[in-house]
Backbone as XML, in Angstrom:
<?xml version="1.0"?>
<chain id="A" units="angstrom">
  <residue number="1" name="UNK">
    <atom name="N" x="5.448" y="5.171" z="47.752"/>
    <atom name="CA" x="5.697" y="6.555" z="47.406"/>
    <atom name="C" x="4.658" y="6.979" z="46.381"/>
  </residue>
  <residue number="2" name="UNK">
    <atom name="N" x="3.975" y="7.981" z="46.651"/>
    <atom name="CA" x="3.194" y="8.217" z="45.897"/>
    <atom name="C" x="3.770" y="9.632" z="44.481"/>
  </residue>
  <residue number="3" name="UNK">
    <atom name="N" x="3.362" y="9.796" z="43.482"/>
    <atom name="CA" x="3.986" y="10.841" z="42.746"/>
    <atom name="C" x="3.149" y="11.658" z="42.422"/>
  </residue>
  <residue number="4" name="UNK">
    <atom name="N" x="3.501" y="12.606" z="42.173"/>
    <atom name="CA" x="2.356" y="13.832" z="41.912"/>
    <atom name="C" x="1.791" y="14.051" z="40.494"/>
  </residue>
  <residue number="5" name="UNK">
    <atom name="N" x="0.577" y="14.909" z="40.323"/>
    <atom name="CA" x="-0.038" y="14.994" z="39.621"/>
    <atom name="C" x="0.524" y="15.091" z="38.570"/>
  </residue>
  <residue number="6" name="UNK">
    <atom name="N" x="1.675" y="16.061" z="38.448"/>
    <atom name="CA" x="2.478" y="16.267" z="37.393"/>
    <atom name="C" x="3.124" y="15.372" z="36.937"/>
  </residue>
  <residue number="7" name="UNK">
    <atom name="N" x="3.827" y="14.914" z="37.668"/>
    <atom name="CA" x="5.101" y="13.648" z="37.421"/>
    <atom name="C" x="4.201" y="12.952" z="36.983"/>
  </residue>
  <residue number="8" name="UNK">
    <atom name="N" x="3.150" y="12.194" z="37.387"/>
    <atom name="CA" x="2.521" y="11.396" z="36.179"/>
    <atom name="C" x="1.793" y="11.540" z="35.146"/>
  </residue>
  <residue number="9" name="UNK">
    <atom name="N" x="1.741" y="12.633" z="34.986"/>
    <atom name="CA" x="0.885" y="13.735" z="33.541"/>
    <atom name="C" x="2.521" y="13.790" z="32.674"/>
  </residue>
  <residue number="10" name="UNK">
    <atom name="N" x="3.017" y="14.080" z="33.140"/>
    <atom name="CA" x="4.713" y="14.039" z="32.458"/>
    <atom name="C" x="5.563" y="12.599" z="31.776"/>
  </residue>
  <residue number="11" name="UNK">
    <atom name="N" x="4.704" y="11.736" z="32.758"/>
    <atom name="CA" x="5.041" y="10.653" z="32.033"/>
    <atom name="C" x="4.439" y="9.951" z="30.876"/>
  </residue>
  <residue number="12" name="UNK">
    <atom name="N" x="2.933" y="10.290" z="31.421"/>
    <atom name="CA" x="2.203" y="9.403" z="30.703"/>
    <atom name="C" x="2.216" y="10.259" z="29.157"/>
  </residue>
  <residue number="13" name="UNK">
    <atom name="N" x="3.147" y="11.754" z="28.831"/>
    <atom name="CA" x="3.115" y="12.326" z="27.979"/>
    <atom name="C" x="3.738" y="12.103" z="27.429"/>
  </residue>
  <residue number="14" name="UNK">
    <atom name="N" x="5.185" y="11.651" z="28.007"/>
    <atom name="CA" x="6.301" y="11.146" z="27.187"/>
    <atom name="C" x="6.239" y="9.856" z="26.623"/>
  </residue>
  <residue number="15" name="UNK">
    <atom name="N" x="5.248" y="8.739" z="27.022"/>
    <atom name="CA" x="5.235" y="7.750" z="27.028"/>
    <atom name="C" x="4.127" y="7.645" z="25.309"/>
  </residue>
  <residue number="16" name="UNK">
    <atom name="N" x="3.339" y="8.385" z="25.846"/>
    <atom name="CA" x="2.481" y="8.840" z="24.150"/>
    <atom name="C" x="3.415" y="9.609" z="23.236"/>
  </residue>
  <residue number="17" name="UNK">
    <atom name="N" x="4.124" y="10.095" z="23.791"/>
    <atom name="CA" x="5.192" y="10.531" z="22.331"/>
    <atom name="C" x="6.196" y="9.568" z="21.746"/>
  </residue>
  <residue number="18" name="UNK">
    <atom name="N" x="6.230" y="8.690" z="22.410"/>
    <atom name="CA" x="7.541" y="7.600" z="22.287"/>
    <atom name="C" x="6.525" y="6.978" z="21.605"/>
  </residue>
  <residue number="19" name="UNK">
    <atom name="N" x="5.082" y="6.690" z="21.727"/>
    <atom name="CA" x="4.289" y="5.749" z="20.560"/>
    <atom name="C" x="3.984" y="6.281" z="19.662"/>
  </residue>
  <residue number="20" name="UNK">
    <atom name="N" x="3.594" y="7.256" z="19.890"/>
    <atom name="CA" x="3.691" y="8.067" z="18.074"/>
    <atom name="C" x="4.522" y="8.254" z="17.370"/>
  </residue>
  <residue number="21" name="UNK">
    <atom name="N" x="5.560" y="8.039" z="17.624"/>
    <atom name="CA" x="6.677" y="8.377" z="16.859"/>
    <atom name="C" x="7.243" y="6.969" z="16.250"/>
  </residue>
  <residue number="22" name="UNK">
    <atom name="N" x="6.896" y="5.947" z="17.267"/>
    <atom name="CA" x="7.481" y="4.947" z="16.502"/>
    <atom name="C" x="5.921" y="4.436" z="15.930"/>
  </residue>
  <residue number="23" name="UNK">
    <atom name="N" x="4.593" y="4.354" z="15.987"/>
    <atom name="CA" x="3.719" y="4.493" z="14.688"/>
    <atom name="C" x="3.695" y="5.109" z="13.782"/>
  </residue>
  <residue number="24" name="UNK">
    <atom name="N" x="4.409" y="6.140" z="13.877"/>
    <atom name="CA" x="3.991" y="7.245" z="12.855"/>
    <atom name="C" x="5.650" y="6.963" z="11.785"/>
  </residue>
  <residue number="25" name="UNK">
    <atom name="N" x="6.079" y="5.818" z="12.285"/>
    <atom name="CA" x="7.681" y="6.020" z="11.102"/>
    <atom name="C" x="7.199" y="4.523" z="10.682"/>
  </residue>
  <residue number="26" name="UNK">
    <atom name="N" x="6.290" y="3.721" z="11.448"/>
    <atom name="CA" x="6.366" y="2.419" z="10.504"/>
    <atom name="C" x="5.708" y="2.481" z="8.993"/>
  </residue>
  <residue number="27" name="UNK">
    <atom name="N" x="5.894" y="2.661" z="7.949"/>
    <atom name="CA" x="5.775" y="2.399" z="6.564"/>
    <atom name="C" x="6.295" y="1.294" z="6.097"/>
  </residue>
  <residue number="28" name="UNK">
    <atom name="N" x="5.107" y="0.481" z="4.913"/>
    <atom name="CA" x="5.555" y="-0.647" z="4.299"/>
    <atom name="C" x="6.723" y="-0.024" z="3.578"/>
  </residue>
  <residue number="29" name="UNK">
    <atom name="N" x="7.306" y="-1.059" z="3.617"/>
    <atom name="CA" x="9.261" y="-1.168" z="2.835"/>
    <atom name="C" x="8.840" y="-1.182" z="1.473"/>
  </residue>
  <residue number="30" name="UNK">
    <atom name="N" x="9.707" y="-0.671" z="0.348"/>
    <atom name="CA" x="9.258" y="-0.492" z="-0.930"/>
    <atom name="C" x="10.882" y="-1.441" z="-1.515"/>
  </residue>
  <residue number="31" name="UNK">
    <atom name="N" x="10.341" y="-2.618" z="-1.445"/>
    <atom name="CA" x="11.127" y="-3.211" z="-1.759"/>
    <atom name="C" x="11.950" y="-3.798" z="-3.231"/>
  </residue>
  <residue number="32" name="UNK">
    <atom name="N" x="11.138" y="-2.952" z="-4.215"/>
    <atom name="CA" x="11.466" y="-3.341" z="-5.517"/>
    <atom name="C" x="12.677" y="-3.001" z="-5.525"/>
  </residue>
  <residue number="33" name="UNK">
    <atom name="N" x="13.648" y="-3.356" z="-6.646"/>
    <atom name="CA" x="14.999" y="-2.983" z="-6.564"/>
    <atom name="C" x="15.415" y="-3.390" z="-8.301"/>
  </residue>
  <residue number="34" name="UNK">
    <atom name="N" x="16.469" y="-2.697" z="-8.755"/>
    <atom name="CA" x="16.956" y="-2.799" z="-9.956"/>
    <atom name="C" x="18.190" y="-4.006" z="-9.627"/>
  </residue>
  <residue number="35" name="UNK">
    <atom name="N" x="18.527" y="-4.532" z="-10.269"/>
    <atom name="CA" x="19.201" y="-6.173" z="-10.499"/>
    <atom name="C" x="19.807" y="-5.958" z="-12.035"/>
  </residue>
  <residue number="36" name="UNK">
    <atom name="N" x="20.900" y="-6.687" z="-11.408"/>
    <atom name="CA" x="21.831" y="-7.425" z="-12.422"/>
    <atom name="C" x="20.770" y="-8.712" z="-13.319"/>
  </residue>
  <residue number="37" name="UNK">
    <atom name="N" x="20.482" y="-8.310" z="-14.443"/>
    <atom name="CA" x="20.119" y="-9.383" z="-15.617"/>
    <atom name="C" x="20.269" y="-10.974" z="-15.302"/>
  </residue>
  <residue number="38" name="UNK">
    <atom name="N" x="22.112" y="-10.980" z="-15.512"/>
    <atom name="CA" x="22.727" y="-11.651" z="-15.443"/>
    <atom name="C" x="21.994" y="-12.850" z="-16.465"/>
  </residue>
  <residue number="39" name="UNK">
    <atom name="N" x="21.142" y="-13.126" z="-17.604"/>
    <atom name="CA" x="20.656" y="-13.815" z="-18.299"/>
    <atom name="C" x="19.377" y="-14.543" z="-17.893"/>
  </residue>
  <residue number="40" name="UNK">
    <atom name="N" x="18.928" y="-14.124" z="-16.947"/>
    <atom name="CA" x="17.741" y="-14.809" z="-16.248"/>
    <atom name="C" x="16.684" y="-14.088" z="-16.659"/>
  </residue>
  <residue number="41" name="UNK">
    <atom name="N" x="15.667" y="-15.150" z="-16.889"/>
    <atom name="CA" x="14.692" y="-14.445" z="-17.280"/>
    <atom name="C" x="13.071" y="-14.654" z="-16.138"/>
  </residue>
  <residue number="42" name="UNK">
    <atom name="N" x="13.337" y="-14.636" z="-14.960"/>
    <atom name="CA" x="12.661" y="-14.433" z="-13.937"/>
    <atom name="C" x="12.285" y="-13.028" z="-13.558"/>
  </residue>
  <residue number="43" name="UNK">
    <atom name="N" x="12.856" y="-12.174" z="-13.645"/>
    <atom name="CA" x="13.049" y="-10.850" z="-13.533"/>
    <atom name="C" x="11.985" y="-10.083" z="-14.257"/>
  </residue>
  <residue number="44" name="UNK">
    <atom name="N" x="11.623" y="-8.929" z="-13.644"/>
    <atom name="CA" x="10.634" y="-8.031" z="-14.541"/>
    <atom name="C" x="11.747" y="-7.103" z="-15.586"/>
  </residue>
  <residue number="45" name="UNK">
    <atom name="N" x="11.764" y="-7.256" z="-16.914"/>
    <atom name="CA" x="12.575" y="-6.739" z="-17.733"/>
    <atom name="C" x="12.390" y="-5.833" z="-18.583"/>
  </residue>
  <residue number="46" name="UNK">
    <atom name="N" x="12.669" y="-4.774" z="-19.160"/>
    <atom name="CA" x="12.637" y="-3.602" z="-20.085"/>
    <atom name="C" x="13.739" y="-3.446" z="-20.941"/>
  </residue>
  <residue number="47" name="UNK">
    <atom name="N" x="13.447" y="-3.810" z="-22.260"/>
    <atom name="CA" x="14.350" y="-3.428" z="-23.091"/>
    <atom name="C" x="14.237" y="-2.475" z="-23.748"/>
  </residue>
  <residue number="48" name="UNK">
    <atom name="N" x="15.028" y="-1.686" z="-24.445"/>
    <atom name="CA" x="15.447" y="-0.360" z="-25.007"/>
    <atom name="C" x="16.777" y="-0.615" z="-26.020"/>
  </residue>
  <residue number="49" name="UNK">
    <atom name="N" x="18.063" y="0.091" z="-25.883"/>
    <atom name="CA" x="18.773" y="-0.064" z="-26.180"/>
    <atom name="C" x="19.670" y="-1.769" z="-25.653"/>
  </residue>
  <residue number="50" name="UNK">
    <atom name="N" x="19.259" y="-1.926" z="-24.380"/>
    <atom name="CA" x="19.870" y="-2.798" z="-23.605"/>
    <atom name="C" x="18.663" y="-3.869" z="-22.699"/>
  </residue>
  <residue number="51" name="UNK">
    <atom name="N" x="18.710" y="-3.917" z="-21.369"/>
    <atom name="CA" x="17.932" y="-5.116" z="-20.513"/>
    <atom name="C" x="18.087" y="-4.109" z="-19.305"/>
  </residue>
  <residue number="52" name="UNK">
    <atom name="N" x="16.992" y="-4.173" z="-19.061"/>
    <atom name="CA" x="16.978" y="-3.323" z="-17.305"/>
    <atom name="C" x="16.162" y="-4.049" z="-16.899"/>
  </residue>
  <residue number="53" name="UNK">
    <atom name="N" x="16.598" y="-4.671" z="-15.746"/>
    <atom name="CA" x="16.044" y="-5.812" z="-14.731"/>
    <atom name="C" x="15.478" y="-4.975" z="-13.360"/>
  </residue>
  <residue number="54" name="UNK">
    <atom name="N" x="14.342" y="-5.595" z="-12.978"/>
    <atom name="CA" x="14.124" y="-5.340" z="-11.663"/>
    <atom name="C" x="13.206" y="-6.575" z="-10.513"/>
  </residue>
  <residue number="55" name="UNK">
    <atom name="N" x="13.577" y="-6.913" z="-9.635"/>
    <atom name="CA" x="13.062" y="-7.753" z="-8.805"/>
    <atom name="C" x="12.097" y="-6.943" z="-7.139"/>
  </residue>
  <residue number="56" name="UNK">
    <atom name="N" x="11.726" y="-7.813" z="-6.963"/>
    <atom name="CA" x="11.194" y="-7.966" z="-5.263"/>
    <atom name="C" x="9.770" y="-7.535" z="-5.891"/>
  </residue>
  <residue number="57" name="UNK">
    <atom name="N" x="8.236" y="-7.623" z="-4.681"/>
    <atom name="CA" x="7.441" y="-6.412" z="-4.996"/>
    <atom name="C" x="7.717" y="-4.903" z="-4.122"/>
  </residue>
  <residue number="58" name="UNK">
    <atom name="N" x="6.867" y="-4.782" z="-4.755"/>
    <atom name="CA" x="6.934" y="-2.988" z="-4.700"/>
    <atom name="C" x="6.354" y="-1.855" z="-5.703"/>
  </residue>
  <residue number="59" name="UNK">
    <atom name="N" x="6.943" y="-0.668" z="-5.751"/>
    <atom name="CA" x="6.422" y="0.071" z="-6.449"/>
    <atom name="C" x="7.740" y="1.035" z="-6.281"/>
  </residue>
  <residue number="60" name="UNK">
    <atom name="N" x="7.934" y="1.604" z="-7.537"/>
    <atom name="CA" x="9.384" y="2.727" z="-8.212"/>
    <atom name="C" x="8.875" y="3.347" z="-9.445"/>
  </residue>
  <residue number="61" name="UNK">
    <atom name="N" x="9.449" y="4.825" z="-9.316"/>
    <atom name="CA" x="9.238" y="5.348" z="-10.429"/>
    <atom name="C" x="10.304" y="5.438" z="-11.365"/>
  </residue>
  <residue number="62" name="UNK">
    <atom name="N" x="10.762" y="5.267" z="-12.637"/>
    <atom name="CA" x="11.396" y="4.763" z="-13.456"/>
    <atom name="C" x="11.092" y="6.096" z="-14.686"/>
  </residue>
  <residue number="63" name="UNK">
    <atom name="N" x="12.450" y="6.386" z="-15.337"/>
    <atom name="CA" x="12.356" y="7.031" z="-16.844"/>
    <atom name="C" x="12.983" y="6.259" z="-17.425"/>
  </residue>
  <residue number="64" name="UNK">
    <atom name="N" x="12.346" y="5.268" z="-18.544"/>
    <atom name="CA" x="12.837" y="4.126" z="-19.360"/>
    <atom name="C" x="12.308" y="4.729" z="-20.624"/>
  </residue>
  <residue number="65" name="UNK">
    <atom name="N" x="13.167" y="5.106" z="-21.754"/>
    <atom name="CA" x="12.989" y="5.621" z="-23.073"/>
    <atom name="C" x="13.220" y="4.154" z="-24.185"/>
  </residue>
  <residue number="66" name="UNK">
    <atom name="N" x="12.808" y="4.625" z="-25.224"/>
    <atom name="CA" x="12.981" y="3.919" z="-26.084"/>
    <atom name="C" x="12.464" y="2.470" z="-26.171"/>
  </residue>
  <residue number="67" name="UNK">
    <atom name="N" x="11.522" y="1.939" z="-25.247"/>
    <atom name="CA" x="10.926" y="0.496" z="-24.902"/>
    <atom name="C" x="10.605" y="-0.023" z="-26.336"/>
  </residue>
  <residue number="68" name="UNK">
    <atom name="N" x="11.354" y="-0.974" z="-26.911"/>
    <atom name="CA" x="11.154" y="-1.983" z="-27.547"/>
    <atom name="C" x="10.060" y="-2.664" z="-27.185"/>
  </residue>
  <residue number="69" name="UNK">
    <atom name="N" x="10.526" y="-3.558" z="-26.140"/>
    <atom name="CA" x="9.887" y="-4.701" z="-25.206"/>
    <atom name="C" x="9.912" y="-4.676" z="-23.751"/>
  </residue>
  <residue number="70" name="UNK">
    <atom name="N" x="8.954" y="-5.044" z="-23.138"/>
    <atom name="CA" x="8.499" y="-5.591" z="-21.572"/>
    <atom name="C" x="8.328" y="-6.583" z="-21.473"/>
  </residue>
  <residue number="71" name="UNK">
    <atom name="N" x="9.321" y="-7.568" z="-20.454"/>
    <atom name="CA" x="8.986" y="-9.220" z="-20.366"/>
    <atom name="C" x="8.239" y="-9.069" z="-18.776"/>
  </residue>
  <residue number="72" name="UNK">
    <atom name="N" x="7.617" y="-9.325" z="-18.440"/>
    <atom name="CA" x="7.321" y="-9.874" z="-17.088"/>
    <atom name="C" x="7.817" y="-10.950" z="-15.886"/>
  </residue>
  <residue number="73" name="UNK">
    <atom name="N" x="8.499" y="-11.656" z="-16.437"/>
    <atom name="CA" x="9.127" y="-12.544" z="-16.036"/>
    <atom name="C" x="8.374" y="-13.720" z="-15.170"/>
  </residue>
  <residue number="74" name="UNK">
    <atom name="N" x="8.443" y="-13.953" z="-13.674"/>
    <atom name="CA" x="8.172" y="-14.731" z="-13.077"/>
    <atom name="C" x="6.795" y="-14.152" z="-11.776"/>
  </residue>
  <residue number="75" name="UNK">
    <atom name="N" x="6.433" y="-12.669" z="-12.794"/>
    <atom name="CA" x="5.921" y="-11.575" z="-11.813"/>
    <atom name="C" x="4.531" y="-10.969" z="-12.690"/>
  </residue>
  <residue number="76" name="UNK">
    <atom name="N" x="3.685" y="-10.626" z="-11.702"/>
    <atom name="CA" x="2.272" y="-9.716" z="-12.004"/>
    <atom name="C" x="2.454" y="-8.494" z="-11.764"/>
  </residue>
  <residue number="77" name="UNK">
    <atom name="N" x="1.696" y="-7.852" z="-11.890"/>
    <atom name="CA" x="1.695" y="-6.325" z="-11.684"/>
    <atom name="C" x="1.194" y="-5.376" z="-12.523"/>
  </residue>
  <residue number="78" name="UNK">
    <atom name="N" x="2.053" y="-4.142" z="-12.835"/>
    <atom name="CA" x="1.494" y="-3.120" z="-14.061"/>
    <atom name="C" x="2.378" y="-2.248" z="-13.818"/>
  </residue>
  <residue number="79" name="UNK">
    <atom name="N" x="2.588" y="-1.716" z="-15.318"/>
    <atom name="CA" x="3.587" y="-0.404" z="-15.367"/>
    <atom name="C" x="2.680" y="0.664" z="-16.214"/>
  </residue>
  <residue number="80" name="UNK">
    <atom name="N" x="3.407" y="1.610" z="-15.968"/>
    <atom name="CA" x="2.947" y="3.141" z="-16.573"/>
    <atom name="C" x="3.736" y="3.065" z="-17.889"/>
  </residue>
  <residue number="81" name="UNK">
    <atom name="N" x="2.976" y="3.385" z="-18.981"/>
    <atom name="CA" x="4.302" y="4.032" z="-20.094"/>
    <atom name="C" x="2.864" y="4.790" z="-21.076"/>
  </residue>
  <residue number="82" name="UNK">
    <atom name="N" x="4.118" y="5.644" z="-21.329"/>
    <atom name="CA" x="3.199" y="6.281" z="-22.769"/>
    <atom name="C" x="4.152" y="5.915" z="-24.458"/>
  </residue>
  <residue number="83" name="UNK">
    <atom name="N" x="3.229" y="6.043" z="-25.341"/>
    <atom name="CA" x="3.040" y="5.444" z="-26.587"/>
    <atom name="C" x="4.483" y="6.854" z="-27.477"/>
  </residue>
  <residue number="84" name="UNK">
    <atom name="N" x="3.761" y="7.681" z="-27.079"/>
    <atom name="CA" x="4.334" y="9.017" z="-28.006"/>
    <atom name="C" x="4.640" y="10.059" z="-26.867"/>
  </residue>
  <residue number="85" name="UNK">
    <atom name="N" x="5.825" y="11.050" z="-27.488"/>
    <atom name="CA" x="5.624" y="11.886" z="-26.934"/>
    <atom name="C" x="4.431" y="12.709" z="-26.601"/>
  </residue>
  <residue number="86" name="UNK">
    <atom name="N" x="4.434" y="13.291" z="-25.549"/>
    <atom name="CA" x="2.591" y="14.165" z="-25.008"/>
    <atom name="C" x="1.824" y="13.511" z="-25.566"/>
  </residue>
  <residue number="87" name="UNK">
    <atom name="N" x="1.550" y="12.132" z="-25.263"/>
    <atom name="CA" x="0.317" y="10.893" z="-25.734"/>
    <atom name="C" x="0.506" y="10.379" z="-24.213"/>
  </residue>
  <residue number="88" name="UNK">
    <atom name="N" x="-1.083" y="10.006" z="-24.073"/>
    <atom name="CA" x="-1.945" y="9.846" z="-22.693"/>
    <atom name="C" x="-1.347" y="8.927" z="-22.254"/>
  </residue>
  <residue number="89" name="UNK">
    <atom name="N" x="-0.757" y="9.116" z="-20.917"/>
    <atom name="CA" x="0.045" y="7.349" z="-19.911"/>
    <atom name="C" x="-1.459" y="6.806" z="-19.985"/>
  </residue>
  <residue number="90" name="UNK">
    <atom name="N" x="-0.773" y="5.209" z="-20.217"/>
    <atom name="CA" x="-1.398" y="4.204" z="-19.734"/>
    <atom name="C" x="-0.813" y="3.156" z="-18.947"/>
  </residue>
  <residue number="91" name="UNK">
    <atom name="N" x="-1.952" y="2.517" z="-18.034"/>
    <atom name="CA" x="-1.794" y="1.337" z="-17.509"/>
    <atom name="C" x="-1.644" y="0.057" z="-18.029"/>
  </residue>
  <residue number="92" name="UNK">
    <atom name="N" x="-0.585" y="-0.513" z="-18.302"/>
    <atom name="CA" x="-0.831" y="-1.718" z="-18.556"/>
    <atom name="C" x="-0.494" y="-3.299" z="-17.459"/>
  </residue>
  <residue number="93" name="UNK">
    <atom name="N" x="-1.642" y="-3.506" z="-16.962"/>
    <atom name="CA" x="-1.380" y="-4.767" z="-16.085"/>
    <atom name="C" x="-0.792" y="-5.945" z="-17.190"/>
  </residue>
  <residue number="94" name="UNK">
    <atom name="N" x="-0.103" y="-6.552" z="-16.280"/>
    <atom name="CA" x="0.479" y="-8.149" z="-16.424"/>
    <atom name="C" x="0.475" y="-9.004" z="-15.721"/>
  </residue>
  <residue number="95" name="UNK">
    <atom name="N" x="0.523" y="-10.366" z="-16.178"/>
    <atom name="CA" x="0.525" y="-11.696" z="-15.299"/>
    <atom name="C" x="1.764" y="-12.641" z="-15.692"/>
  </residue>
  <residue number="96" name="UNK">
    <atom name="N" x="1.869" y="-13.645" z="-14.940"/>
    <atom name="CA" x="3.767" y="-13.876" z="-15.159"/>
    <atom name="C" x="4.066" y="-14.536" z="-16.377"/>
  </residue>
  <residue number="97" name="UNK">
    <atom name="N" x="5.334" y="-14.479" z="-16.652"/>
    <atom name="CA" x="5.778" y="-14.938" z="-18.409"/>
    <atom name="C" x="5.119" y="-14.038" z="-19.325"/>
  </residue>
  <residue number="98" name="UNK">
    <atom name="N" x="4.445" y="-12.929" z="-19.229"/>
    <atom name="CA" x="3.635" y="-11.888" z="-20.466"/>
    <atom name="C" x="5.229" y="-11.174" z="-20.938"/>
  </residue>
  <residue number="99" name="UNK">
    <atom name="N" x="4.633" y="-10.916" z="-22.306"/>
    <atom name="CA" x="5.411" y="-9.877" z="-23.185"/>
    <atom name="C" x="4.665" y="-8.860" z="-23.813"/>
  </residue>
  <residue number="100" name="UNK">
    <atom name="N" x="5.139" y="-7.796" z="-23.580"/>
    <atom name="CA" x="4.244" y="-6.573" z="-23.937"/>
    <atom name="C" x="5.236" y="-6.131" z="-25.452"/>
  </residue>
  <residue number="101" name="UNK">
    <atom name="N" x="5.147" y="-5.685" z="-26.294"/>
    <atom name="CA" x="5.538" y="-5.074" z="-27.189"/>
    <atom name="C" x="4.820" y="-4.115" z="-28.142"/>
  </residue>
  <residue number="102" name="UNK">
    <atom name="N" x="5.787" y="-3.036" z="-28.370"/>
    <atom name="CA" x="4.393" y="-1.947" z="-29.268"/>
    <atom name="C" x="3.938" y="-2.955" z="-30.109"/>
  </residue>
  <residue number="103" name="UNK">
    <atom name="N" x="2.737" y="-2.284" z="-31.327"/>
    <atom name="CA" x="1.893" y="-3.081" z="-32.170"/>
    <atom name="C" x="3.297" y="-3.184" z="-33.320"/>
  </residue>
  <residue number="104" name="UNK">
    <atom name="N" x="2.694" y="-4.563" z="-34.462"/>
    <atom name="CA" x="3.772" y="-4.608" z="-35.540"/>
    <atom name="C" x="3.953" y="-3.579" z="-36.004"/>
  </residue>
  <residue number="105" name="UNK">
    <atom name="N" x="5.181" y="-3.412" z="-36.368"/>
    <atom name="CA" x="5.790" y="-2.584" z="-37.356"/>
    <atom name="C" x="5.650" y="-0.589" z="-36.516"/>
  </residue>
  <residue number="106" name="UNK">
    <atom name="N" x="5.194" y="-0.410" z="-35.629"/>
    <atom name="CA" x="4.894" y="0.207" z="-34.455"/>
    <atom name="C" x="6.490" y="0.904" z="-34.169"/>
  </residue>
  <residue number="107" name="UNK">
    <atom name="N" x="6.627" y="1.877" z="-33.679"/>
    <atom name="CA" x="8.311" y="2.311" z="-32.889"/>
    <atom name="C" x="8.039" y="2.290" z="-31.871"/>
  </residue>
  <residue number="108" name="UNK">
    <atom name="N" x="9.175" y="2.270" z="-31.417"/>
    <atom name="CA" x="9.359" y="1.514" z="-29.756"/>
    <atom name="C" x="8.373" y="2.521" z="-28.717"/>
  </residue>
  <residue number="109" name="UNK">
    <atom name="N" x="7.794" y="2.072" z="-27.455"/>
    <atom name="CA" x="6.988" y="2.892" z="-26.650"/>
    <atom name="C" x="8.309" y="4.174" z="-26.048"/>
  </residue>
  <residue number="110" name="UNK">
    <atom name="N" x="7.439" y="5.052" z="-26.433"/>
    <atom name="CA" x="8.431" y="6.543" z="-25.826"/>
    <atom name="C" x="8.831" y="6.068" z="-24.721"/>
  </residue>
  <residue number="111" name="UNK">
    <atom name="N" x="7.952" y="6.011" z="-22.917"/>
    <atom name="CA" x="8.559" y="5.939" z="-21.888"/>
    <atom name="C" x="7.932" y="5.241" z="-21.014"/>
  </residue>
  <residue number="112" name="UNK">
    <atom name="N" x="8.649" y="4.231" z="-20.327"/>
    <atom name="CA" x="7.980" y="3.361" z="-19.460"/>
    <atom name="C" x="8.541" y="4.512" z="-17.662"/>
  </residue>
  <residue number="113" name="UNK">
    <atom name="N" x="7.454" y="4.491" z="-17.245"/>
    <atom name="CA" x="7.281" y="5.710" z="-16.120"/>
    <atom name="C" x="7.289" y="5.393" z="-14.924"/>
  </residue>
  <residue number="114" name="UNK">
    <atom name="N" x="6.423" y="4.155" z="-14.489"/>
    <atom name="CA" x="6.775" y="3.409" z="-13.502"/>
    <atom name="C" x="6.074" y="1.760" z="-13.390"/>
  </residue>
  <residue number="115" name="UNK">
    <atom name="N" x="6.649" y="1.186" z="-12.473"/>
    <atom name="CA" x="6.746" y="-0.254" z="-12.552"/>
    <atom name="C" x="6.080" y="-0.383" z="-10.892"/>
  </residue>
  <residue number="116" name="UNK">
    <atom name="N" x="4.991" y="-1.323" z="-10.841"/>
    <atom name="CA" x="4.346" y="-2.052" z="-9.827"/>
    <atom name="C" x="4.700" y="-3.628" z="-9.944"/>
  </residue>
  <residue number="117" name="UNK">
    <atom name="N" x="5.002" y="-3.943" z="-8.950"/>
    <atom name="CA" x="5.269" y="-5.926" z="-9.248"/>
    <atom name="C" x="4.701" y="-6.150" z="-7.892"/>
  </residue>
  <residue number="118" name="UNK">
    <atom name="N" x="3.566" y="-6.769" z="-7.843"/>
    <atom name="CA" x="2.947" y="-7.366" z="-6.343"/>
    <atom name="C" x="3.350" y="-8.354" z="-5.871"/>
  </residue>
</chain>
């Protein structure tokens, strides 16, 4: 049986839309995620008032006030934070087991903004 011009212009159209659509939705998974502490110190960590944990890699944007300290844990990467209010974000990369803390005698970093862990 042969099919006509159309019927296979019709298919072969639907058949390119069914691949674009499923190329066009695959995106890498952003797998970072916020975690329970639970006393481990593997975890990428931010202290403030308290411990805010986060695991997997990835990339998240985060409003973390009051940063005391940044542990790195068992992880590389780099986070965003600025020093002062309306004072310039910076980058600061890390490598695993690092501790970031403002300079001595320093107040805590205004806002950690976002977190990369590769």
């Amino acid at each position: 049986m042969k099919l006509s011009h159309r019927t296979r212009l019709s298919g072969l159209v639907t058949a390119l839309a069914a691949v674009t659509v499923l190329a066009g939705t695959a995106t890498p998974a952003q797998a970072i995620n916020r975690v329970d502490c639970a006393g481990r110190s593997d975890f990428f960590s931010v202290f403030n008032d308290g411990e805010i944990c986060f695991a997997n890699a990835g990339y998240t944007d985060v409003a973390i006030y009051g940063v005391r300290l940044v542990n790195s844990g068992n992880n590389s990467g780099e986070f965003t934070m600025s020093r002062a209010i309306n004072s310039l974000v910076q980058n600061i990369a890390f490598s695993k087991y690092n501790t970031i803390t403002p300079d001595w005698g320093q107040a805590p970093f205004h806002k950690v903004s976002s977190i990369k862990i590769f």
